[in-house]
Kinemage of the C-alpha trace (Angstrom):
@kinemage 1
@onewidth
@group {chain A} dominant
@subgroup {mainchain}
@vectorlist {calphas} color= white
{ca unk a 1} P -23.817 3.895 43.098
{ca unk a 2} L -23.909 2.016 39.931
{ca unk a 3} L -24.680 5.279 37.813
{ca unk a 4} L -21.880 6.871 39.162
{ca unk a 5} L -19.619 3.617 38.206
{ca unk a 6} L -21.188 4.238 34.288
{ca unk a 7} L -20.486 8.177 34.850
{ca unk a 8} L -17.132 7.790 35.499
{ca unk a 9} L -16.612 4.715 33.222
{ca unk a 10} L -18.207 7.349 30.265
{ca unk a 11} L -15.636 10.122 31.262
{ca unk a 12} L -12.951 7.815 31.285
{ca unk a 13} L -13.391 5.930 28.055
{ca unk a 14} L -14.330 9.021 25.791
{ca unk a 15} L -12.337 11.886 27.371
{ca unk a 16} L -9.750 10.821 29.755
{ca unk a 17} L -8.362 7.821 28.836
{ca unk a 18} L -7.755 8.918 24.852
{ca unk a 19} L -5.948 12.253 26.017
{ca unk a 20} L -2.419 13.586 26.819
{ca unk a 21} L -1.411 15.595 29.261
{ca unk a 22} L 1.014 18.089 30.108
{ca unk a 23} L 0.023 18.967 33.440
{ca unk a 24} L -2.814 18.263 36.020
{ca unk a 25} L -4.745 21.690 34.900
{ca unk a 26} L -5.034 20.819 31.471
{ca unk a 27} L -6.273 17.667 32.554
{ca unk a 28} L -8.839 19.557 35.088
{ca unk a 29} L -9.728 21.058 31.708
{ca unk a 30} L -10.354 18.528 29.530
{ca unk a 31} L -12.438 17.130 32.275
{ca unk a 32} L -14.766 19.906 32.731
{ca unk a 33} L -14.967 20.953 28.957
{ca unk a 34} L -16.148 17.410 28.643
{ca unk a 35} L -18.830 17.512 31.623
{ca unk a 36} L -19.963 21.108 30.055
{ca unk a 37} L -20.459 19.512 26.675
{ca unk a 38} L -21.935 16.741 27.974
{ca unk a 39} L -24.451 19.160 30.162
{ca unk a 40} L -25.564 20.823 26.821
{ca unk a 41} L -27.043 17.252 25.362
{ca unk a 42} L -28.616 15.788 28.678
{ca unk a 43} L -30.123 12.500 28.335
{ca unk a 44} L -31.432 10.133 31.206
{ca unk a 45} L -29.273 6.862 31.493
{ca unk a 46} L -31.730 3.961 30.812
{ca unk a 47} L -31.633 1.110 32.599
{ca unk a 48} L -32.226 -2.536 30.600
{ca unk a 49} L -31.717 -4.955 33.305
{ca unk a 50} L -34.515 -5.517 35.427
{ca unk a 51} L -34.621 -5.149 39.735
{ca unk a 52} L -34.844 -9.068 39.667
{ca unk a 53} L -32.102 -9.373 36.776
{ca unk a 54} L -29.667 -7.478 39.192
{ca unk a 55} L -30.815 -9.130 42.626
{ca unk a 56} L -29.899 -12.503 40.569
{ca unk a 57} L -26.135 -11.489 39.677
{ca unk a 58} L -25.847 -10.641 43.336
């Protein structure tokens, strides 16, 4: 779940948030041009926080 959190966090912060839009297609738009570009130049998220680092928040 959390990855999907940073996913949509990502999307929203460099694509979605920054935009304007006239209507809900050129929104759909933007959003997939940015998941297609974002496709092209893969890259694993890495995590930095230990299992025991997390537990300890919880």
């Amino acid at each position: 779940m959390n990855q999907i959190e940073i996913w949509f966090g990502i999307i929203t912060r460099q694509s979605i948030r920054r935009g304007t839009f006239a209507s809900v297609s050129v929104l759909v738009k933007q959003i997939r041009d940015y998941i297609n570009s974002w496709n092209e130049n893969t890259r694993p998220f890495i995590w930095t926080a230990t299992a025991d680092e997390i537990l300890a928040k919880v």
